[in-house]
ChimeraX commands (.cxc) that place a marker at each C-alpha (Angstrom):
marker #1 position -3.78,-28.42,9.45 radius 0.5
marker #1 position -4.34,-24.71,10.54 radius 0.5
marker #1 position -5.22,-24.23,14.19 radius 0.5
marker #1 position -8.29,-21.83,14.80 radius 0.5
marker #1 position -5.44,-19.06,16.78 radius 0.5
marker #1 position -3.39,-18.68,13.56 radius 0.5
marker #1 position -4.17,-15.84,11.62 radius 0.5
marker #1 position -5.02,-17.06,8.04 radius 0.5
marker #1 position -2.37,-15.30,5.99 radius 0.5
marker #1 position -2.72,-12.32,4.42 radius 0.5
marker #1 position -2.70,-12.77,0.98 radius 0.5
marker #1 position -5.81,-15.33,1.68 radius 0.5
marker #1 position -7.78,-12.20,2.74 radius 0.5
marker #1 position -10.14,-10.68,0.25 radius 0.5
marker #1 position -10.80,-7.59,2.51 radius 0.5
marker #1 position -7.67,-5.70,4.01 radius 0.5
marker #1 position -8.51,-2.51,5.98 radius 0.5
marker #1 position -5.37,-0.72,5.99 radius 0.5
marker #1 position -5.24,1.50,9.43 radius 0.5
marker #1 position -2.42,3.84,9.69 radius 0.5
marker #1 position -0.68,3.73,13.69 radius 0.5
marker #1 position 2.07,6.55,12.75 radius 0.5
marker #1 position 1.77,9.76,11.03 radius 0.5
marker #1 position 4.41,12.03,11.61 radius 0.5
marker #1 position 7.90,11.10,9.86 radius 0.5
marker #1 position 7.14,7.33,8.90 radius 0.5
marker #1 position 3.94,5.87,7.44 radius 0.5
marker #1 position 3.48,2.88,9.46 radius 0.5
marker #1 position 0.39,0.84,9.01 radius 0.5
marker #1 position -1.69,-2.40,10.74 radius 0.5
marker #1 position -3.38,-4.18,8.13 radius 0.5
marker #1 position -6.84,-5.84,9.62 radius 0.5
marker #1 position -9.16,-8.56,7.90 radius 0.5
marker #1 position -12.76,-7.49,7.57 radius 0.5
marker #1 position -13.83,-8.68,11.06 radius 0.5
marker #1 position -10.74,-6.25,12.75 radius 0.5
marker #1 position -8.19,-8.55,13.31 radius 0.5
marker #1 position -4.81,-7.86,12.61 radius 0.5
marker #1 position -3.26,-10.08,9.28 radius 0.5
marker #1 position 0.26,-8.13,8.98 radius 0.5
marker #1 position 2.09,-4.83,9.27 radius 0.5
marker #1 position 4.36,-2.13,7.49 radius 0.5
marker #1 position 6.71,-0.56,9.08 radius 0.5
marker #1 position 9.05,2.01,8.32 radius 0.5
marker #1 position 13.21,0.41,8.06 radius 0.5
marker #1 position 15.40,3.03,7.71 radius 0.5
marker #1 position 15.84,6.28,9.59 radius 0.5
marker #1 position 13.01,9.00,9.52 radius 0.5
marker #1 position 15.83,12.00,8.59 radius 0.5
marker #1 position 14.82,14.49,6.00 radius 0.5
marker #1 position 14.52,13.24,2.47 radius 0.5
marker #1 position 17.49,15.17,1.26 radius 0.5
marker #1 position 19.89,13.65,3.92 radius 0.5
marker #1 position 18.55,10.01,3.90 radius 0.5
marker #1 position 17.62,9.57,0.06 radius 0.5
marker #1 position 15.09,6.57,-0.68 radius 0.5
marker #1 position 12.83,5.63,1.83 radius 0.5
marker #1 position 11.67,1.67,3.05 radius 0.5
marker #1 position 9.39,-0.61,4.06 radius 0.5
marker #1 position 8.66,-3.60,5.13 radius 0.5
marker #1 position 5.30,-5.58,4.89 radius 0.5
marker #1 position 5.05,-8.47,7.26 radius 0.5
marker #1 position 2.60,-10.93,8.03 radius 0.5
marker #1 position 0.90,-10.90,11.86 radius 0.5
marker #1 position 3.23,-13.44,13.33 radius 0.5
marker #1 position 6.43,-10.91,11.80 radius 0.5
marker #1 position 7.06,-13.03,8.57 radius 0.5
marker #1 position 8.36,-10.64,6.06 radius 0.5
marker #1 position 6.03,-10.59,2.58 radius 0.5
marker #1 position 7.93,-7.97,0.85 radius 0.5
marker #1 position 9.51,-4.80,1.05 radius 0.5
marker #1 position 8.40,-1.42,-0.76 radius 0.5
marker #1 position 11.13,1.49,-1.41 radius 0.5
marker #1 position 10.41,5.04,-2.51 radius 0.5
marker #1 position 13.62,5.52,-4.42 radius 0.5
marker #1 position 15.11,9.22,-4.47 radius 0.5
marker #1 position 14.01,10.70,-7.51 radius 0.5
marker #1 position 12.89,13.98,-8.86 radius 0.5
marker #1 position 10.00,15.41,-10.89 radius 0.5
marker #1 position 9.03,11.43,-10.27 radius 0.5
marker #1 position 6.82,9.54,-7.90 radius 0.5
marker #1 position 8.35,5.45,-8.24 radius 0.5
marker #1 position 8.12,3.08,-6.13 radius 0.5
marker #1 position 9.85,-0.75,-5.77 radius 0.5
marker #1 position 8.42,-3.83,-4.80 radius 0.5
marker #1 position 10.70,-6.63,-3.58 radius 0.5
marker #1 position 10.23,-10.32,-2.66 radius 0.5
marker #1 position 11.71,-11.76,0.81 radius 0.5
marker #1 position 15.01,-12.34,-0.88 radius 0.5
marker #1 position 15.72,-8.90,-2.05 radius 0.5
marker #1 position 14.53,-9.16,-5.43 radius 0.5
marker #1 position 12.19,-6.44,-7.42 radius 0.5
marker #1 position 9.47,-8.08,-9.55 radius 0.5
marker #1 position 7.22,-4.70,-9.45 radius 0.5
marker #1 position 7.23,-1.35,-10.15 radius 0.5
marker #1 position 5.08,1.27,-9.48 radius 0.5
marker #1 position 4.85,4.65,-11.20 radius 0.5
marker #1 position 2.22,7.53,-10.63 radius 0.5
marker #1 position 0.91,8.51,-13.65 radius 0.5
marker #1 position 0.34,12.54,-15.61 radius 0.5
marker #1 position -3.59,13.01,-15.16 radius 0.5
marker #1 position -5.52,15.93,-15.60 radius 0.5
marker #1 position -8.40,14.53,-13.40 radius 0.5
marker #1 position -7.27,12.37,-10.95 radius 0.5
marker #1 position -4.91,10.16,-10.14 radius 0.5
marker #1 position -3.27,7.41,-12.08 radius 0.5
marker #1 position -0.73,5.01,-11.05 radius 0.5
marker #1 position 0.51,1.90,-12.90 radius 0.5
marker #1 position 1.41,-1.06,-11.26 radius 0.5
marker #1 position 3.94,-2.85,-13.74 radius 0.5
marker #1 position 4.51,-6.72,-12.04 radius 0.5
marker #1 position 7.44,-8.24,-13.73 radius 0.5
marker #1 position 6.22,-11.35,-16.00 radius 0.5
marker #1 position 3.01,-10.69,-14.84 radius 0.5
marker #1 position -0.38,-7.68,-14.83 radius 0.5
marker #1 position -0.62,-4.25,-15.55 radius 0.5
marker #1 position -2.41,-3.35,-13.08 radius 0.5
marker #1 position -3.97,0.45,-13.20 radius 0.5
marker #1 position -5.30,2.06,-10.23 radius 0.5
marker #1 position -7.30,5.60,-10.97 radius 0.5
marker #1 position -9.28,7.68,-8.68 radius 0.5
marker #1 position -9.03,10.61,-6.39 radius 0.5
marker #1 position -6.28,10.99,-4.06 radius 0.5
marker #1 position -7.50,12.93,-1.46 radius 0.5
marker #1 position -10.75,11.11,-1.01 radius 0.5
marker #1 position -9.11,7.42,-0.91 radius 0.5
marker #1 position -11.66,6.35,-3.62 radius 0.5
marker #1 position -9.70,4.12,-5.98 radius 0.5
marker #1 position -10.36,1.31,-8.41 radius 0.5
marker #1 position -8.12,-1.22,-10.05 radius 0.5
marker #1 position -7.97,-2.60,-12.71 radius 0.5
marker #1 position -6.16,-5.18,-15.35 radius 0.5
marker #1 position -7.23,-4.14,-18.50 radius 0.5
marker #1 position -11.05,-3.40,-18.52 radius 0.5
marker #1 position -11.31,-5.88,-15.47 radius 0.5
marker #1 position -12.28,-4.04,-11.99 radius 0.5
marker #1 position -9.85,-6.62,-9.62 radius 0.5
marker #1 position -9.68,-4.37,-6.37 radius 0.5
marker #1 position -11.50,-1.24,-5.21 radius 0.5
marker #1 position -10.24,0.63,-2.07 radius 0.5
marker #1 position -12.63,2.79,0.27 radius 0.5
marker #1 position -11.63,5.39,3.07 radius 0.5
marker #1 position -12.96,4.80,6.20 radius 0.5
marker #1 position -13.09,6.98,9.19 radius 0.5
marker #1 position -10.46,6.14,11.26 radius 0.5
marker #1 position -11.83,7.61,14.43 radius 0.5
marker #1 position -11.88,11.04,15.70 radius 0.5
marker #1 position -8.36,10.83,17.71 radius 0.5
marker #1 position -6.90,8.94,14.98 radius 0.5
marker #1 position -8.51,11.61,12.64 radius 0.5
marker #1 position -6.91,14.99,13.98 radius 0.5
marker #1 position -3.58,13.20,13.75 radius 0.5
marker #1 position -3.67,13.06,9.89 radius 0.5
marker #1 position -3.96,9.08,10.40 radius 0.5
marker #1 position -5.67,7.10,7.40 radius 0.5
marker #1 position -7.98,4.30,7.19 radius 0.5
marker #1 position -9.12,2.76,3.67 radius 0.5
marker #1 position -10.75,-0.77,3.09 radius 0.5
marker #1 position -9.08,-2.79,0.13 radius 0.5
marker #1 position -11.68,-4.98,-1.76 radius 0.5
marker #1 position -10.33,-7.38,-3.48 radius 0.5
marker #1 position -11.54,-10.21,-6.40 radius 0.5
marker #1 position -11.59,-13.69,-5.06 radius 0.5
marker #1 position -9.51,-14.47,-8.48 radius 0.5
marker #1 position -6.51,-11.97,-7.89 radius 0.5
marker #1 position -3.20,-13.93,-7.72 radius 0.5
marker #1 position -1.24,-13.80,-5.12 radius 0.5
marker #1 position 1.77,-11.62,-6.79 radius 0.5
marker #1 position -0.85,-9.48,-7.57 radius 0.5
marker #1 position -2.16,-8.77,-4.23 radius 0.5
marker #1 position 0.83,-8.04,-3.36 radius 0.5
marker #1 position 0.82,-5.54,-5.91 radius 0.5
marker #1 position -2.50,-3.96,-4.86 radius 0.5
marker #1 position -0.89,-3.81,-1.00 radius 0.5
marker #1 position 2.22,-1.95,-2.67 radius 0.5
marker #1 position 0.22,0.27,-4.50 radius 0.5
marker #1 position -1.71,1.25,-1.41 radius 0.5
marker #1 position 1.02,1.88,0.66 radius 0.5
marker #1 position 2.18,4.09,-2.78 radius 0.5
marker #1 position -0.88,6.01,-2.75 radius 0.5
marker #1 position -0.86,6.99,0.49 radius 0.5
marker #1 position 2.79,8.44,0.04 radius 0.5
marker #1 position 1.79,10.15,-2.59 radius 0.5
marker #1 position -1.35,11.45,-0.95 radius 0.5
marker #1 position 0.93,13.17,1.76 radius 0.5
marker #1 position 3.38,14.34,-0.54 radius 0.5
marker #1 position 0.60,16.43,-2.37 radius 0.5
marker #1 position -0.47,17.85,1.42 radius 0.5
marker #1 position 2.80,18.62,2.15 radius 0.5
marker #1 position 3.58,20.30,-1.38 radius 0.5
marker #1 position 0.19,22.67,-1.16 radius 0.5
marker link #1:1,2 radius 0.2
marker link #1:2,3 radius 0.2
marker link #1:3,4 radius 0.2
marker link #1:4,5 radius 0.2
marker link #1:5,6 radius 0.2
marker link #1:6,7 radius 0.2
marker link #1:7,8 radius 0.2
marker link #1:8,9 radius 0.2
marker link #1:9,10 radius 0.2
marker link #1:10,11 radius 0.2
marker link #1:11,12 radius 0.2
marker link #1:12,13 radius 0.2
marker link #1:13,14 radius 0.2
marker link #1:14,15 radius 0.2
marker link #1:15,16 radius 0.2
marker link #1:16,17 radius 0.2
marker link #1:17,18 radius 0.2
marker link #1:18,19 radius 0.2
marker link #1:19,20 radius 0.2
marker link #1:20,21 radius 0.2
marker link #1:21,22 radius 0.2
marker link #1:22,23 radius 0.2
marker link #1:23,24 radius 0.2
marker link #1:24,25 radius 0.2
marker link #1:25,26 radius 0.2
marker link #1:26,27 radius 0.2
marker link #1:27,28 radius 0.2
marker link #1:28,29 radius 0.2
marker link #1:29,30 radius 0.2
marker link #1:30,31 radius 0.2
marker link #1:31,32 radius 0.2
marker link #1:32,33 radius 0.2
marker link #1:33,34 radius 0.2
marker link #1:34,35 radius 0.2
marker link #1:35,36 radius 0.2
marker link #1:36,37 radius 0.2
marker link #1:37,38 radius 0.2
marker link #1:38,39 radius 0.2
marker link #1:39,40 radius 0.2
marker link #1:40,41 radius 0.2
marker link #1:41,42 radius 0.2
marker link #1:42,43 radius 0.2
marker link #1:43,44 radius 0.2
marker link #1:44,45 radius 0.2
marker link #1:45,46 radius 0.2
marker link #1:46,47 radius 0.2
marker link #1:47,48 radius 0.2
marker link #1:48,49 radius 0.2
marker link #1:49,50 radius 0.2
marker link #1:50,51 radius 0.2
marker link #1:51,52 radius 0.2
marker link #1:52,53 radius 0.2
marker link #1:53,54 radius 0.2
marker link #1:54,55 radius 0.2
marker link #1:55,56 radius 0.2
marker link #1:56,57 radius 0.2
marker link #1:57,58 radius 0.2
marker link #1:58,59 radius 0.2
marker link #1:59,60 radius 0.2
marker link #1:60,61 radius 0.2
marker link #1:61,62 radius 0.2
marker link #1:62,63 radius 0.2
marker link #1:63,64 radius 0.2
marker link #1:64,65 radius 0.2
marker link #1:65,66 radius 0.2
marker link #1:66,67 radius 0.2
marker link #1:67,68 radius 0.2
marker link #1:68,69 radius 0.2
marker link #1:69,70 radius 0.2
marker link #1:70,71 radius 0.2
marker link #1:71,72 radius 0.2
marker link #1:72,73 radius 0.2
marker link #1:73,74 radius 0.2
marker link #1:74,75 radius 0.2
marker link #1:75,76 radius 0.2
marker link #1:76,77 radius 0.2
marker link #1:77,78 radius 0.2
marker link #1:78,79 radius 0.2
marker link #1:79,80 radius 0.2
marker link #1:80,81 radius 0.2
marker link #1:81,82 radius 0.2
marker link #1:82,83 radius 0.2
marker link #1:83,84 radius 0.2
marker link #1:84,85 radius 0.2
marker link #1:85,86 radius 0.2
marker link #1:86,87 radius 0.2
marker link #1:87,88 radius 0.2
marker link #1:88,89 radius 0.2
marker link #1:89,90 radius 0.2
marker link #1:90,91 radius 0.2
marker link #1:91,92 radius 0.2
marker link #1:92,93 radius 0.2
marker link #1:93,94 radius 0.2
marker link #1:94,95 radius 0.2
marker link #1:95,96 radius 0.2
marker link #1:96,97 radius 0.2
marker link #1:97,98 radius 0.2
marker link #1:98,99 radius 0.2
marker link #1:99,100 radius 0.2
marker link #1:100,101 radius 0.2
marker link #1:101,102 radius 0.2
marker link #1:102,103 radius 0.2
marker link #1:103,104 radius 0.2
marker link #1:104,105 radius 0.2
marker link #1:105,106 radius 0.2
marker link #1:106,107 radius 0.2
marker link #1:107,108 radius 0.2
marker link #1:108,109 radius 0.2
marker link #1:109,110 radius 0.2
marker link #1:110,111 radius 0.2
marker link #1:111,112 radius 0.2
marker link #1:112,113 radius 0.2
marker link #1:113,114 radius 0.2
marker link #1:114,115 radius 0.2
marker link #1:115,116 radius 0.2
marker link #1:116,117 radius 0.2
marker link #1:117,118 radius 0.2
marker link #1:118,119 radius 0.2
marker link #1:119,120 radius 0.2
marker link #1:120,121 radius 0.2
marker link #1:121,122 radius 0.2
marker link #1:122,123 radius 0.2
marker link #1:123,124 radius 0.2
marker link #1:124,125 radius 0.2
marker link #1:125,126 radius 0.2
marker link #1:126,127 radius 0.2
marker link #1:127,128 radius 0.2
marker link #1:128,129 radius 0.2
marker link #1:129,130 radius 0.2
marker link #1:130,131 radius 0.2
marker link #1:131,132 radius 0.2
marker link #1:132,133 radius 0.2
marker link #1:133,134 radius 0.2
marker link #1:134,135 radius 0.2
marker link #1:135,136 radius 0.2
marker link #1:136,137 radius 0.2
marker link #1:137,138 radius 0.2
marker link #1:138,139 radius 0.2
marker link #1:139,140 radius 0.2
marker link #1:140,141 radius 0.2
marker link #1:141,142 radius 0.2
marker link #1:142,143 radius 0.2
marker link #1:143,144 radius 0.2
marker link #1:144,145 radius 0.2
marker link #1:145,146 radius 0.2
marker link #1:146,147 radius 0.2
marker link #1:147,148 radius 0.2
marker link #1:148,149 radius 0.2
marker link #1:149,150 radius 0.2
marker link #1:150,151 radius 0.2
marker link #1:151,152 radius 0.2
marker link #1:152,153 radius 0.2
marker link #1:153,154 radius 0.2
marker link #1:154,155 radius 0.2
marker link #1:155,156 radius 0.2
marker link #1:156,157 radius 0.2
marker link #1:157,158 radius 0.2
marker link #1:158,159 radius 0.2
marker link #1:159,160 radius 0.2
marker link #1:160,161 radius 0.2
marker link #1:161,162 radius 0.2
marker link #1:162,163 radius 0.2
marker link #1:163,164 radius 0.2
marker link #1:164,165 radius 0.2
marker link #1:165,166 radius 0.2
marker link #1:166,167 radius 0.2
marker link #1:167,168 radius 0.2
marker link #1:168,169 radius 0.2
marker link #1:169,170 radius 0.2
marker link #1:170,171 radius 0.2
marker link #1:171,172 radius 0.2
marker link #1:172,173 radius 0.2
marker link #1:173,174 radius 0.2
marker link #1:174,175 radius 0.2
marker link #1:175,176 radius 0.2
marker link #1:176,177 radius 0.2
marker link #1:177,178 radius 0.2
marker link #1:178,179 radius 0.2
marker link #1:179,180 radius 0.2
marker link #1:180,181 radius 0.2
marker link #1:181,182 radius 0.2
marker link #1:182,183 radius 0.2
marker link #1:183,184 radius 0.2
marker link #1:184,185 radius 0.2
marker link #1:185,186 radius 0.2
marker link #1:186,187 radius 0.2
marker link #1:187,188 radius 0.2
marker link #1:188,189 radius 0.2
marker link #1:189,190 radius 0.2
marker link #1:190,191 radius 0.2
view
């Protein structure tokens, strides 16, 4: 039986507003359920050093109460934006790779066993869609994030999601969010 003061968990939610609490060398994020309470975390795990010295970067996605969903690593690689999802015990059963586009942005979502899952949109307006196949399963909104939160580079996006989506593949959808928005700031940094 769930008592009314325990957060329903997060891959129950079909609304996750995505709020980002750090900006300047890790990408740290609450995640909040459509009424504003908070349903998990990701934090940065390793050192914020430069890229060159530290190599792949980490995360870790964790439920409110500090239960650990899954991690996300943005391996070290050139010429190539890919990212890792991992279960609790270590093990990768996604991958996620941006995509050439001449309009837009495309990045595939590959979960092992499992969906295809192809996000599109444009990357510096936060306006995505995702699909599986010709299915629309998610669609993720910016929001403003405030005007303090807003001069500090800080993001805020709403994640819609399908009442249908499995669970492996919301987890997907959260790893390709956090992807996106390390890709958005890669492109600011690079122009």
């Amino acid at each position: 039986m769930e008592h009314s003061n325990c957060p329903q968990p997060l891959l129950n939610h079909n609304t996750l507003v995505m709020q980002q609490v750090t900006g300047f060398m890790s990408n740290d994020f609450q995640i909040l359920d459509d009424s504003g309470a908070a349903v998990g975390n990701v934090a940065t795990t390793n050192d914020a050093g430069p890229r060159w010295l530290i190599g792949s970067r980490s995360f870790a996605v964790t439920e409110a109460d500090g239960r650990f969903l899954m991690g996300v690593t943005d391996p070290m690689d050139f010429m190539r934006d890919t990212y890792e999802l991992s279960d609790p015990y270590g093990n990768q059963f996604a991958l996620i790779k941006k995509r050439f586009s001449m309009i837009g942005l495309r990045v595939e979502i590959q979960i092992g066993g499992g969906s295809t899952i192809l996000l599109r949109g444009k990357p510096f307006g936060m306006e995505f869609v995702a699909e599986v196949g010709d299915v629309e399963i998610a669609r993720a909104t910016r929001r403003w994030a405030g005007l303090g939160r807003g001069m500090l580079g800080h993001s805020r996006y709403a994640l819609d999601i399908r009442p249908d989506v499995t669970p492996l593949d919301r987890m997907g959808l959260i790893g390709g969010m956090i992807a996106l928005d390390l890709i958005r700031h890669k492109a600011s940094q690079n122009s």
